[in-house]
FILO-900594 format. One record per atom (N, C-alpha, C, O): z negated, y, x negated; atom name. Coordinates in steps of 0.02 Angstrom, whole numbers, plus 50000, padded with zeros to 5 digits. Layout:
N
Z:Y:X:CA
...
***
This chain:
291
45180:54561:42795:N
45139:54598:42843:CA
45067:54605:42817:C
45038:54555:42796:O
45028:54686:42818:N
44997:54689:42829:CA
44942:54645:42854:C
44965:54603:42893:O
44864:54639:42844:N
44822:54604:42904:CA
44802:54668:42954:C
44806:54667:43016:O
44783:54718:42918:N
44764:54788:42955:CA
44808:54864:42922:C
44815:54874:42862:O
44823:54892:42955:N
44838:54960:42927:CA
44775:55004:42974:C
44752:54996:43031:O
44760:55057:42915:N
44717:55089:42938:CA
44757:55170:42949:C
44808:55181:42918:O
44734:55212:42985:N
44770:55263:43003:CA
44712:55334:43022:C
44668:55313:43060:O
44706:55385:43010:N
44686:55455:43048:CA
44732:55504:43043:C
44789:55497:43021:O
44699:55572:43070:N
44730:55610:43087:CA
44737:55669:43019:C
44717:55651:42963:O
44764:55730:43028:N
44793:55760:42961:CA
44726:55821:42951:C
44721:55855:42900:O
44667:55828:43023:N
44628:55858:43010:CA
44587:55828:42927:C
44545:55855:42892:O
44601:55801:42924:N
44559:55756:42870:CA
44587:55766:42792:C
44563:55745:42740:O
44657:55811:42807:N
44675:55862:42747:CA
44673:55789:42692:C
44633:55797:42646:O
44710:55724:42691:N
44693:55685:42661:CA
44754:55720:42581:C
44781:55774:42591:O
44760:55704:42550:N
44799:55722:42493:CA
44859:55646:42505:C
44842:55587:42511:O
44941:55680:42503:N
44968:55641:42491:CA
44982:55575:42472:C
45001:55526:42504:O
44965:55587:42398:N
44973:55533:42346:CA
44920:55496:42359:C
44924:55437:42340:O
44857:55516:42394:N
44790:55468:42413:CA
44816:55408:42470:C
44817:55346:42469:O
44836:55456:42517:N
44856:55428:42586:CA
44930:55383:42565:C
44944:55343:42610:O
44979:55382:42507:N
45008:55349:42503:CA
44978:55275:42454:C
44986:55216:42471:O
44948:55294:42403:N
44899:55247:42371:CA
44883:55191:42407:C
44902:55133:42398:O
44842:55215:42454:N
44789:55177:42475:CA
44831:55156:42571:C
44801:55127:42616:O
44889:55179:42574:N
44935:55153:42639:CA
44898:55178:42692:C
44907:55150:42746:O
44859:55222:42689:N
44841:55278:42754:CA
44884:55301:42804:C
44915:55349:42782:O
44904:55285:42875:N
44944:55327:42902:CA
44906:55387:42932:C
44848:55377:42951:O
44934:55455:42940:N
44911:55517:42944:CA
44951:55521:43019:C
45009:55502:43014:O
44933:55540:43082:N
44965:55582:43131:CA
44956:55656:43124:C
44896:55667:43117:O
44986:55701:43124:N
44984:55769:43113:CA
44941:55779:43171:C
44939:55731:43209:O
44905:55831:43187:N
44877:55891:43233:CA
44929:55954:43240:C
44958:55966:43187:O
44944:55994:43292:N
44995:56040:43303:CA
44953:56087:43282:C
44892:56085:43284:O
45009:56153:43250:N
44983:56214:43249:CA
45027:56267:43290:C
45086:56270:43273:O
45005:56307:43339:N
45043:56372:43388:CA
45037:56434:43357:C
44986:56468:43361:O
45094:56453:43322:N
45091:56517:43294:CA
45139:56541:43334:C
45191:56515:43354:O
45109:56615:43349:N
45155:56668:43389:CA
45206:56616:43444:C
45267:56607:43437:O
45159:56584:43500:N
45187:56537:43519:CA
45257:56492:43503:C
45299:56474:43545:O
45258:56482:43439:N
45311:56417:43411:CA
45255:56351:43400:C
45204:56357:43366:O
45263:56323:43415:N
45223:56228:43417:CA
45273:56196:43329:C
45331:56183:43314:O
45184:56199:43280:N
45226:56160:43232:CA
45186:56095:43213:C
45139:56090:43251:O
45189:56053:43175:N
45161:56001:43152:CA
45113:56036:43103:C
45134:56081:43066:O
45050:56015:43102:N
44983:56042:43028:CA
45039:56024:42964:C
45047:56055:42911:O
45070:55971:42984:N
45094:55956:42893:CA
45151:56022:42839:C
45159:56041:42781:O
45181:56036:42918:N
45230:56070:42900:CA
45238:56140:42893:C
45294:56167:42892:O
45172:56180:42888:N
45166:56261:42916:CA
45165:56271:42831:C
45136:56237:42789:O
45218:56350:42822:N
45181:56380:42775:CA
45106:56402:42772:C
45093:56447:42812:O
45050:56378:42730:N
44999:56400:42726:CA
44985:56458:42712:C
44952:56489:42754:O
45008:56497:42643:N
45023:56589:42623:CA
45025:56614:42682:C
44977:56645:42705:O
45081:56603:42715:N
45109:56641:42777:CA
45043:56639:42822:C
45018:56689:42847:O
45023:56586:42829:N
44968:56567:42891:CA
44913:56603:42876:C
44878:56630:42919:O
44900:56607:42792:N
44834:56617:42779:CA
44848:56732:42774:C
44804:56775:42768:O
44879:56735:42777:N
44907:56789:42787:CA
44903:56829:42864:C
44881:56886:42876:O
44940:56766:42921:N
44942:56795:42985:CA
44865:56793:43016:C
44854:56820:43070:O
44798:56750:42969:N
44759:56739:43013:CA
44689:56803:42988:C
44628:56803:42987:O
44738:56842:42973:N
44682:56919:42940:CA
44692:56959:43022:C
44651:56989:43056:O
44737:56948:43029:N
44739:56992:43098:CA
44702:56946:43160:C
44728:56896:43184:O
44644:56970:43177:N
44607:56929:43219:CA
44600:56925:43289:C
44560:56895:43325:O
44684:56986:43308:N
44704:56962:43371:CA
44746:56919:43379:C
44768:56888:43330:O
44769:56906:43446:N
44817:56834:43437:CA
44806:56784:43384:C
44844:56780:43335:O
44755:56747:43394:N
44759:56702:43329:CA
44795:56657:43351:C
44809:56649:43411:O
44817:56618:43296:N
44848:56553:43311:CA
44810:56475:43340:C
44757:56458:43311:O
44827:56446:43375:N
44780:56402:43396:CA
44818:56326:43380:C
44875:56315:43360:O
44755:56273:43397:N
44773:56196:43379:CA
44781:56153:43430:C
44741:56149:43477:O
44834:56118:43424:N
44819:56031:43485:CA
44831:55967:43449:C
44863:55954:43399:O
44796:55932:43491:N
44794:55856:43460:CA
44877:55847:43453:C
44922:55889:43457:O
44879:55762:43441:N
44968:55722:43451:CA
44916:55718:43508:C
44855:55722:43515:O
44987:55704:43555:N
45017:55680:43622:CA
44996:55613:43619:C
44984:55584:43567:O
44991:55585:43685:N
44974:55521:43691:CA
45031:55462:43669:C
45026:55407:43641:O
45102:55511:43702:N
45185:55494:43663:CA
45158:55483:43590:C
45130:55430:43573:O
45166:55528:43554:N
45139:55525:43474:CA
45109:55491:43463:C
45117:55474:43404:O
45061:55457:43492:N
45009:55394:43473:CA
45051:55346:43473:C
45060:55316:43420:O
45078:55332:43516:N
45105:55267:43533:CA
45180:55262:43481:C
45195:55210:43451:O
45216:55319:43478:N
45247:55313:43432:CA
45222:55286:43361:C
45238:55239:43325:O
45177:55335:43359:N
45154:55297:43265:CA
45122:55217:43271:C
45145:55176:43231:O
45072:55196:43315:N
45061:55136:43346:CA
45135:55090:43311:C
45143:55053:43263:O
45168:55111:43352:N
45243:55075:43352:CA
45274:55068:43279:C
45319:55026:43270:O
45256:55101:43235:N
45297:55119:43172:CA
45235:55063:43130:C
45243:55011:43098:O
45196:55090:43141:N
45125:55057:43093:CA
45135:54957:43117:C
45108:54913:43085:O
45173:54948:43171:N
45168:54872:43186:CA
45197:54836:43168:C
45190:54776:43159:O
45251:54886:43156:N
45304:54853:43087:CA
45287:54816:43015:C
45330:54791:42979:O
45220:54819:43000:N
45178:54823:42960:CA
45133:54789:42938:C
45123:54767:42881:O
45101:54784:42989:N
45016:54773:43003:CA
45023:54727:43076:C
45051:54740:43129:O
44986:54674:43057:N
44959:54630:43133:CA
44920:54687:43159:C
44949:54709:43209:O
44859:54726:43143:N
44819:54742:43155:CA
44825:54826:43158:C
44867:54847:43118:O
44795:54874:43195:N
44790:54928:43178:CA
44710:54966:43194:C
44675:54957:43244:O
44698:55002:43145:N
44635:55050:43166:CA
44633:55120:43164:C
44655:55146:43112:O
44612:55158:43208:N
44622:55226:43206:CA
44565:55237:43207:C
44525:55204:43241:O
44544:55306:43154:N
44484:55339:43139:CA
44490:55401:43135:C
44514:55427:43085:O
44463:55443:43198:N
44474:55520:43237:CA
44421:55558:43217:C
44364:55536:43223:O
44430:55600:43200:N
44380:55659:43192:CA
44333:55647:43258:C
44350:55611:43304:O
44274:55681:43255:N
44242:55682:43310:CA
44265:55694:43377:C
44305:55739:43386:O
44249:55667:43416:N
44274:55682:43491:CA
44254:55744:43534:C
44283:55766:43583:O
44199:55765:43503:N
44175:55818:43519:CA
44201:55874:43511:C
44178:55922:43542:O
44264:55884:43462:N
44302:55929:43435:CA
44380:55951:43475:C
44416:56001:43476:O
44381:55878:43509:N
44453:55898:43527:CA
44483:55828:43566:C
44450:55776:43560:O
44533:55829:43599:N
44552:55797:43659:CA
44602:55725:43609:C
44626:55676:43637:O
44604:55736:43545:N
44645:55678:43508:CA
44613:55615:43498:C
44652:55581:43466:O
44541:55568:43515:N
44513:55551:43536:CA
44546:55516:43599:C
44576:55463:43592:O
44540:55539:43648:N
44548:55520:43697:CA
44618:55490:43708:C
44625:55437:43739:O
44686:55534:43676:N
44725:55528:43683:CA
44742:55449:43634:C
44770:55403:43663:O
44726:55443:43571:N
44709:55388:43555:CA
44707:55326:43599:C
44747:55280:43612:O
44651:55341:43615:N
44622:55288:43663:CA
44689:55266:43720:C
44724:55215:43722:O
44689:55316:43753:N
44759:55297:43811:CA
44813:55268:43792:C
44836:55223:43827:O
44843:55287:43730:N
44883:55273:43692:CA
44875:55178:43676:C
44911:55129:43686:O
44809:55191:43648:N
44807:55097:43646:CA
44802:55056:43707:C
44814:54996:43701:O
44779:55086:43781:N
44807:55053:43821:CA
44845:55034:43853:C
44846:54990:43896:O
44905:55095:43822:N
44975:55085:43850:CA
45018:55019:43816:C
45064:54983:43835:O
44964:55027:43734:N
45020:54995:43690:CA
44985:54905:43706:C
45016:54857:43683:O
44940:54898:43734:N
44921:54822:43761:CA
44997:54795:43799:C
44999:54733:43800:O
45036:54816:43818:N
45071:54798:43855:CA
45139:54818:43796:C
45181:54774:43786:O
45144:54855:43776:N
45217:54897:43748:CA
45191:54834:43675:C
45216:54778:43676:O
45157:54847:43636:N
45156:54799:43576:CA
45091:54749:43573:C
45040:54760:43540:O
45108:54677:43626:N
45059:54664:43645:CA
45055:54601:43579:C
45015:54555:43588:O
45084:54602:43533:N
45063:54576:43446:CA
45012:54606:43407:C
44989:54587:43353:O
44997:54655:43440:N
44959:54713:43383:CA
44913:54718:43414:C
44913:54737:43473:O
44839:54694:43366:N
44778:54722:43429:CA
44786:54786:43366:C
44811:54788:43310:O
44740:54846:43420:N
44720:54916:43400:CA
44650:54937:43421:C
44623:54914:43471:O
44625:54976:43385:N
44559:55002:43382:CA
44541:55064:43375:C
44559:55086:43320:O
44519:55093:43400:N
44494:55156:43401:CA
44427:55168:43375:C
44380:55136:43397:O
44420:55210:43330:N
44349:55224:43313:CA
44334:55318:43315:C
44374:55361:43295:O
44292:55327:43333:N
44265:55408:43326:CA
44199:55408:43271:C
44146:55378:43274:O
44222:55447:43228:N
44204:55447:43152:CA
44133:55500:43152:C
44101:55516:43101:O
44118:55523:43226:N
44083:55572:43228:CA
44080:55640:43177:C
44037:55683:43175:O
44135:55634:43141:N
44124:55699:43069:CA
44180:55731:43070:C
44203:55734:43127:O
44211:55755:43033:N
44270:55777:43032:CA
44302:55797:42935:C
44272:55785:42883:O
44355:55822:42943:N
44382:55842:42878:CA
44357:55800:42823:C
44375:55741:42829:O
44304:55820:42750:N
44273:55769:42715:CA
44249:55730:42726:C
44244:55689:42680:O
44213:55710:42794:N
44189:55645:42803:CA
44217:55598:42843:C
44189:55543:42843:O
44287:55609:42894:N
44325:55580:42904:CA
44372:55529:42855:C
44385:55469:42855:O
44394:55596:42805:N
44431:55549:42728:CA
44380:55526:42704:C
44410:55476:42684:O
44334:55518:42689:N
44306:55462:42655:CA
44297:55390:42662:C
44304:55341:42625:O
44265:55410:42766:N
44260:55351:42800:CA
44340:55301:42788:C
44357:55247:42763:O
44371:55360:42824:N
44450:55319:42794:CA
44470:55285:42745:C
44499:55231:42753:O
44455:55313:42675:N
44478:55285:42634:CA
44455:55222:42607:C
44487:55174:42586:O
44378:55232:42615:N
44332:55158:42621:CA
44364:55105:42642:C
44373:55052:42613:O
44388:55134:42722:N
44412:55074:42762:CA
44462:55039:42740:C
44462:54977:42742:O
44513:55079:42716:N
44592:55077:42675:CA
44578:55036:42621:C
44619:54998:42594:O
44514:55044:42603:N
44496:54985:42536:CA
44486:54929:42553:C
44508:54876:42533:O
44446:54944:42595:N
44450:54854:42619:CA
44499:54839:42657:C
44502:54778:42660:O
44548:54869:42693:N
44608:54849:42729:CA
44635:54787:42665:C
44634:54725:42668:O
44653:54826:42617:N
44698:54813:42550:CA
44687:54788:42527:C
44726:54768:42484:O
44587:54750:42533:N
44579:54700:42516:CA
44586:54625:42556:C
44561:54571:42538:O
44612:54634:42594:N
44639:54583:42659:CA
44612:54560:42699:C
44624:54505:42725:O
44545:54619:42718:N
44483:54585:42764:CA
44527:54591:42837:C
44584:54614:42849:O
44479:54563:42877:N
44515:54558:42955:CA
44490:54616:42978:C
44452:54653:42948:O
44517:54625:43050:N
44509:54689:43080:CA
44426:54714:43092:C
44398:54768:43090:O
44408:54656:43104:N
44341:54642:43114:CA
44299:54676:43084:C
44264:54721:43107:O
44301:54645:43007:N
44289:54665:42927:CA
44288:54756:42916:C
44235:54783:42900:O
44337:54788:42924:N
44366:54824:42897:CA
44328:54865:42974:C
44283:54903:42958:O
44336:54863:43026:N
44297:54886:43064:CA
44208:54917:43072:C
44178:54965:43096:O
44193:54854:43033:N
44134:54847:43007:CA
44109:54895:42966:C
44062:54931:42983:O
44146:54898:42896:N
44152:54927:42855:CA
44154:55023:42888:C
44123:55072:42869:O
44196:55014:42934:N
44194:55091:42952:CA
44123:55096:42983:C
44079:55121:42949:O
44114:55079:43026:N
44038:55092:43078:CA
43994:55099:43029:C
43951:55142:43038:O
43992:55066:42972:N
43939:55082:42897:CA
43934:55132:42879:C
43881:55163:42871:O
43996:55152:42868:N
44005:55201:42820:CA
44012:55279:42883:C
44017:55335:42858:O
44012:55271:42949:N
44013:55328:42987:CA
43930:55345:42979:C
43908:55403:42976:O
43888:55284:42976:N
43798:55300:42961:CA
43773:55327:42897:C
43721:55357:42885:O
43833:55307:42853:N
43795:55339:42786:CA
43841:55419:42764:C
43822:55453:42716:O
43900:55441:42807:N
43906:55506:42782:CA
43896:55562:42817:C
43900:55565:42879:O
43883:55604:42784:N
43882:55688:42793:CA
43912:55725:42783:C
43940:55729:42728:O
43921:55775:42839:N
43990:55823:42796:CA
43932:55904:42806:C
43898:55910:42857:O
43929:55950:42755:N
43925:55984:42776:CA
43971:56046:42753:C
43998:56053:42699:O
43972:56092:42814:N
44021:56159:42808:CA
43985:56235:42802:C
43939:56260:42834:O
44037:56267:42731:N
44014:56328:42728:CA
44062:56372:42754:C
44111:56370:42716:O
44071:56412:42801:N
44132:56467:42817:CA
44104:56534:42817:C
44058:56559:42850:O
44151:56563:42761:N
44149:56631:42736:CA
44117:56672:42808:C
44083:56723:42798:O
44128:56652:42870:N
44099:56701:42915:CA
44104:56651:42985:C
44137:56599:42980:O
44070:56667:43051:N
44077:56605:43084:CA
44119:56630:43151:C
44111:56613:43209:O
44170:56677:43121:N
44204:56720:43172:CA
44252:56656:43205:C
44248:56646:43266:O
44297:56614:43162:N
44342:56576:43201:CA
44299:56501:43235:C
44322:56464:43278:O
44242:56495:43206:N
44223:56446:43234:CA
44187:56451:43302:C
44179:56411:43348:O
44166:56519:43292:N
44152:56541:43378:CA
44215:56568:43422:C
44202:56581:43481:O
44271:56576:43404:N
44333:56566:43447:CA
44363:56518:43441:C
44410:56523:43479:O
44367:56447:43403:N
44355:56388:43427:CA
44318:56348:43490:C
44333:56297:43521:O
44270:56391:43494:N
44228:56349:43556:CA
44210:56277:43516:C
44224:56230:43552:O
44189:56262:43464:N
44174:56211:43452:CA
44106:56187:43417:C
44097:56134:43388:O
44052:56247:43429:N
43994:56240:43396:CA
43980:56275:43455:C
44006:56325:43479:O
43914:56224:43481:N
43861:56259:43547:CA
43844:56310:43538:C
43857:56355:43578:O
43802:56323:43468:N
43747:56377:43462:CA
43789:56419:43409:C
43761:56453:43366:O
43842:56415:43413:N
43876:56479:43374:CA
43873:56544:43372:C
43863:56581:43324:O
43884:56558:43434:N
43881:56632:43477:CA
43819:56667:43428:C
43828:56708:43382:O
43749:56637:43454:N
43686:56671:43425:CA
43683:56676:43367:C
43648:56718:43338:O
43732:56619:43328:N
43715:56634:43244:CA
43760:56680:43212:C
43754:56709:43158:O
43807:56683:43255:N
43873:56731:43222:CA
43837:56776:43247:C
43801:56793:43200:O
43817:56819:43311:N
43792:56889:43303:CA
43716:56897:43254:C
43701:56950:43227:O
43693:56861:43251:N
43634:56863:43184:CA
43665:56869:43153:C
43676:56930:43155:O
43714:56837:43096:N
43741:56827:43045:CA
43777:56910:43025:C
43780:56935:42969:O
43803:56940:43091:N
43826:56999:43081:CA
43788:57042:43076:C
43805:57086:43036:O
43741:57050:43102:N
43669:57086:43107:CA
43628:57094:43046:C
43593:57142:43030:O
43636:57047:43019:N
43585:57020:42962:CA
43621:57002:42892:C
43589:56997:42839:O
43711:56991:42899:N
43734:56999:42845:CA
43715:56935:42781:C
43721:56930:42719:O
43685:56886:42846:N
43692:56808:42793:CA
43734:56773:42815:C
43769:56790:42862:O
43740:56710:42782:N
43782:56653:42768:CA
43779:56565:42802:C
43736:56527:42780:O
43823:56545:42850:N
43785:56490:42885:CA
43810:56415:42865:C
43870:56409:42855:O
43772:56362:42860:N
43790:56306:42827:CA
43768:56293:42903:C
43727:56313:42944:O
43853:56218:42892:N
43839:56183:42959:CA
43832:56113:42940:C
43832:56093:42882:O
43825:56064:43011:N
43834:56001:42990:CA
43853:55967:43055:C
43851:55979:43116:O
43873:55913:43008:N
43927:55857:43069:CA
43932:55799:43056:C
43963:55783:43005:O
43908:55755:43093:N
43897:55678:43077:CA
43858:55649:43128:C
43834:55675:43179:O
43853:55579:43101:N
43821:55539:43148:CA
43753:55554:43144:C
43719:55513:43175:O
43709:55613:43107:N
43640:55614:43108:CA
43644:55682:43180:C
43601:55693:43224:O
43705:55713:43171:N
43702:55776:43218:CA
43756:55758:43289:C
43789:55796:43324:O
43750:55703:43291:N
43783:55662:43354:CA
43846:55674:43361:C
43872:55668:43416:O
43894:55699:43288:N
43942:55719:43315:CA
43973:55763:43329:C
44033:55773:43341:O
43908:55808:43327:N
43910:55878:43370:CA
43937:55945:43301:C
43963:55907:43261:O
43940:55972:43289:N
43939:56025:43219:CA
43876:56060:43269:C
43875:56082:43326:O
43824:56053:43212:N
43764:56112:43203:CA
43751:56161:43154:C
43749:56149:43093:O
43744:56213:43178:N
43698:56261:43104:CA
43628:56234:43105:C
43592:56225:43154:O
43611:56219:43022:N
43561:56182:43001:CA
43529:56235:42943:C
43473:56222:42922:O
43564:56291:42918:N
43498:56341:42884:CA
43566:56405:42860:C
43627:56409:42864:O
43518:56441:42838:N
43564:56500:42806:CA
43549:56534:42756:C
43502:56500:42734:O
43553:56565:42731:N
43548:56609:42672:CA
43600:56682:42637:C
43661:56676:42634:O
43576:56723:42621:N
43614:56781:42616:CA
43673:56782:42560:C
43716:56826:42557:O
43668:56723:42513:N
43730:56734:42446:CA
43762:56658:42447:C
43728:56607:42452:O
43821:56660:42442:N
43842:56602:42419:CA
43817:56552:42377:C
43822:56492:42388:O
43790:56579:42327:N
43763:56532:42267:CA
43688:56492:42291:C
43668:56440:42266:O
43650:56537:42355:N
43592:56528:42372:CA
43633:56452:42446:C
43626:56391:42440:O
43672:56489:42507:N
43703:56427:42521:CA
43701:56354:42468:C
43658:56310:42475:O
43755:56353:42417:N
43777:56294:42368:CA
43704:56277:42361:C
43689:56227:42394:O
43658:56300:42330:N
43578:56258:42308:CA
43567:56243:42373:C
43578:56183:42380:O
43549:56270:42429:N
43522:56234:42483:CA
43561:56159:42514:C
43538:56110:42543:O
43630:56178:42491:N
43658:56119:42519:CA
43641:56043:42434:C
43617:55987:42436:O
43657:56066:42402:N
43633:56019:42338:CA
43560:55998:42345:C
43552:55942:42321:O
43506:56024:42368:N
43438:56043:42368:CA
43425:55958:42429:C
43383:55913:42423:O
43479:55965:42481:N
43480:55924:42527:CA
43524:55859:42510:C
43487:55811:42519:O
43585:55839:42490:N
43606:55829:42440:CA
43576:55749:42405:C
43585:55690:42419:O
43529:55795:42342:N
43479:55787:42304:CA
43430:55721:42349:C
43421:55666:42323:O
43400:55741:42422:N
43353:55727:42450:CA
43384:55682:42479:C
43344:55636:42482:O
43436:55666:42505:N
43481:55621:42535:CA
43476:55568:42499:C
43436:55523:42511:O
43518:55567:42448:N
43532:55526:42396:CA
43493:55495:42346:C
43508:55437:42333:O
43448:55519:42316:N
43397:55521:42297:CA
43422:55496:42225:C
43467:55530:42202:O
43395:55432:42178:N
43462:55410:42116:CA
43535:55393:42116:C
43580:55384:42075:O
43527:55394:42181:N
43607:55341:42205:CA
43643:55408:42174:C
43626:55467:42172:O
43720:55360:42144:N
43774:55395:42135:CA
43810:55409:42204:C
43814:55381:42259:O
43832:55460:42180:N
43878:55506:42264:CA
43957:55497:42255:C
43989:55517:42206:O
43981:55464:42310:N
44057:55487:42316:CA
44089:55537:42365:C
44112:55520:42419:O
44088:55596:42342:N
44113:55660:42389:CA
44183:55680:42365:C
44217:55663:42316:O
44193:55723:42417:N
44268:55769:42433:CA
44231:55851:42450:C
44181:55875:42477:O
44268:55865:42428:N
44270:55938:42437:CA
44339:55981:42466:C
44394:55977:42439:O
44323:56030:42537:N
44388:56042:42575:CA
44362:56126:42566:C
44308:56150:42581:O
44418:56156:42539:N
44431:56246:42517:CA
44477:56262:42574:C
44504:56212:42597:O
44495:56324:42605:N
44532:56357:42654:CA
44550:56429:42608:C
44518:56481:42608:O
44611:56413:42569:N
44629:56461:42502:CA
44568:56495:42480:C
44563:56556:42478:O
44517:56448:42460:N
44455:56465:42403:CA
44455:56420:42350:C
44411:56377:42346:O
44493:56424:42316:N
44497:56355:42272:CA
44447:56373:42186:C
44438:56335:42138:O
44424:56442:42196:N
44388:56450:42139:CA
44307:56439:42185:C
44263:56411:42152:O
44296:56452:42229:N
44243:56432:42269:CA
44229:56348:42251:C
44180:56327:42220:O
44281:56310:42277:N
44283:56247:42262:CA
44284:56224:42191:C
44265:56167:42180:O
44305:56267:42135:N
44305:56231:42086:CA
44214:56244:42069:C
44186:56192:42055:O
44175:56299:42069:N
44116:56305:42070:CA
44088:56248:42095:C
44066:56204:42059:O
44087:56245:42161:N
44057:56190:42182:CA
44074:56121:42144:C
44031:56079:42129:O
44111:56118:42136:N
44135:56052:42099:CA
44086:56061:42028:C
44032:56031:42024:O
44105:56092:41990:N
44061:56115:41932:CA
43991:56087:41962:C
43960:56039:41938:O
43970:56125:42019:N
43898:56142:42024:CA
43863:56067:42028:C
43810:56051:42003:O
43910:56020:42070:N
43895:55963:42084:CA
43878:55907:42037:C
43829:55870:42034:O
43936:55912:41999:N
43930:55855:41921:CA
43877:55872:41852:C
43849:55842:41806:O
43887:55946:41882:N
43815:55972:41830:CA
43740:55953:41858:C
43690:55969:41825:O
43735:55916:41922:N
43673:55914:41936:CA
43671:55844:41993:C
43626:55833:42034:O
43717:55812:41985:N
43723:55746:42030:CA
43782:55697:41982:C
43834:55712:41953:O
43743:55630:41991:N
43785:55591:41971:CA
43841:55558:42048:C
43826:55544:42106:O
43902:55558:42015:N
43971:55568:42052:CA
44019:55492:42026:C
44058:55492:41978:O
44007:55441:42065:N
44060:55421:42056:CA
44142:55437:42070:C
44188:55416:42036:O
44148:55481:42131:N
44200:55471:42134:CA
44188:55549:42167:C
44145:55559:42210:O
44241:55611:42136:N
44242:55679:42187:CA
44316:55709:42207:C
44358:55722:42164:O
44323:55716:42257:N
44400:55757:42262:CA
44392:55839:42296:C
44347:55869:42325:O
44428:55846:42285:N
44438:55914:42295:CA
44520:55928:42323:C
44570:55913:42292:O
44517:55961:42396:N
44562:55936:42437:CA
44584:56026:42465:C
44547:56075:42462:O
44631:56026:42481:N
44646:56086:42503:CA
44652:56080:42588:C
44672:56027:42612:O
44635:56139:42633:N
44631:56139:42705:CA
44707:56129:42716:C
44748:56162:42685:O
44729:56072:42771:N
44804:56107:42807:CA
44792:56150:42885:C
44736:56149:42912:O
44840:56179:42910:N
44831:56223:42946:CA
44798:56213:43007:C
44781:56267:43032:O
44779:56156:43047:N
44737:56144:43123:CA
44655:56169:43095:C
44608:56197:43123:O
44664:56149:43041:N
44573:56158:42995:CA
44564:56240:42971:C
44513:56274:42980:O
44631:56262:42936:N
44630:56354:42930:CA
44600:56370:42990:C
44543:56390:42999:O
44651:56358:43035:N
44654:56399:43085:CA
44563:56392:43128:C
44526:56442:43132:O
44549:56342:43148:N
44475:56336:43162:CA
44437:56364:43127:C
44407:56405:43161:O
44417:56363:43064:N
44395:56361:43021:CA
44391:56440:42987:C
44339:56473:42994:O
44435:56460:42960:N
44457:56527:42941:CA
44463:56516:42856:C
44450:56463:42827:O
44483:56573:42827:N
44490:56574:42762:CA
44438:56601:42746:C
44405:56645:42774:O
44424:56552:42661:N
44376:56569:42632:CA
44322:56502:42651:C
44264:56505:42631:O
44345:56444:42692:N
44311:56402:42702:CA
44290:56352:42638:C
44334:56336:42598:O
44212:56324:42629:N
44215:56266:42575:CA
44167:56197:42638:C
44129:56215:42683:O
44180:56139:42627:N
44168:56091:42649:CA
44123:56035:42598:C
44156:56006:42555:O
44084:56028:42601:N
44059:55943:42570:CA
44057:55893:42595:C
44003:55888:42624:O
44096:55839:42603:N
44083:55766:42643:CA
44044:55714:42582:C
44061:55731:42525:O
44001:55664:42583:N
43963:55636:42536:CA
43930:55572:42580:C
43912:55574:42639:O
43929:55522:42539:N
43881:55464:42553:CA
43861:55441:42488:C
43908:55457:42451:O
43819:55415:42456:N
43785:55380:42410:CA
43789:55308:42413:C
43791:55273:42463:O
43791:55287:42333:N
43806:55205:42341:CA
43765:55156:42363:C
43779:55097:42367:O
43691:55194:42383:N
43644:55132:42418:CA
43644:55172:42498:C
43593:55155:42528:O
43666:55196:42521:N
43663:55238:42589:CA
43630:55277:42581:C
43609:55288:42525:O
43609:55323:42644:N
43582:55380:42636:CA
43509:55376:42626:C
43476:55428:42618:O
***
């Protein structure tokens, strides 16, 4: 047995072979296409990234079920004395909560297993990172405690920030306050909006600056980056929404002008398309002395 298994959700686009590595459990997020209910893991992406040009009827997202929690709960105890769950921001979506209920059902249903809930305040790249951190020290056999610890750290020292080709799905998301005003500027004006999400922006996804070219975006976000970090080496992820030459740039852009211990480059699955839209690039990042 396990002392802890650590666990999030699939918004966090973790890569397989990572999440098997390092004993990550993943709960999927649903995706509703042309009302059929599928699992994020399991959607053709082509197809998806295909149906989501037509910008009526889009396809939409839901958390797991509170059932689904408790199911994986149940599977992970087999395992692990211990369990921790680390959710995308709460601010984003009702899986959070359901979490939560979930572990108070399971006080009674698997009352061997304490469980924990954490809200990561970030999402996608800075969710997997926080995770994987945690997963490191899981594996190093710290207690729940420990490894808890370790997350609340590491939710203070990362940043994620997001570039989307246009901020059309994230304002039919409903998931950025001040969207509305920047998407009709943005159309008006024909620039480009960098967001952010973390524990410096409560959680919340904000637009934090803009600029008219992609390449001018990438420096402003490196520019900040740069200022964050300052000598510290950076361990980032990078999340594409079928832009993977976008992402390899960035990747380029990064190692040519930041020292990188550790970078991935991760592809979107479909609850994150679909929010998100195609043509999306992501940076999640913390530095080895904090921010």
């Amino acid at each position: 047995m396990d002392r802890v298994a650590v666990m999030t959700d699939s918004i966090t686009c973790i890569p397989q072979k990572m999440a098997e590595e390092y004993s990550i459990g993943v709960i999927p997020f649903h995706a509703i296409i042309d009302g059929k209910d599928y699992l994020d893991t399991e959607v053709d992406m082509e197809k998806l990234y295909t149906r989501l040009k037509d910008k009526e009827n889009l396809p939409t997202t839901s958390a797991a079920s509170i059932g689904e929690f408790l199911q994986f709960y149940r599977e992970l105890s087999q395992r692990a004395e211990a369990i921790l769950h680390i959710s995308i921001s709460s601010t984003f979506t009702m899986e959070y909560n359901a979490a939560m209920q979930a572990k108070e059902i399971a006080r009674e249903r698997l009352p061997k297993t304490t469980i924990e809930v954490i809200d990561s305040r970030t999402s996608t790249m800075g969710t997997l990172l926080i995770a994987l951190e945690s997963a490191r020290a899981a594996a190093q056999g710290k207690s729940l405690n420990e490894v808890i610890e370790v997350a609340s750290n590491m939710i203070l020292r990362t940043s994620l920030f997001s570039m989307p080709s246009n901020l059309f799905y994230f304002d039919k998301g409903g998931i950025i306050r001040e969207v509305r005003s920047w998407a009709e500027a943005e159309s008006a004006n024909s620039f480009r909006t960098i967001l952010e999400v973390d524990a410096s922006t409560g959680g919340v996804m904000k637009p934090v600056n803009r600029a008219k070219t992609r390449s001018q975006i990438v420096k402003k976000v490196i520019d900040v980056v740069k200022e964050r970090a300052g000598s510290n080496k950076l361990h980032g992820a990078i999340l594409h929404a079928n832009a993977p030459e976008q992402a390899k740039q960035l990747k380029e852009t990064i190692l040519s002008q930041l020292q990188c211990d550790e970078l991935y480059v991760c592809e979107a699955l479909a609850a994150t398309a679909i929010k998100a839209g195609v043509g999306l690039t992501e940076f999640g990042f913390y530095s080895s002395e904090g921010r």
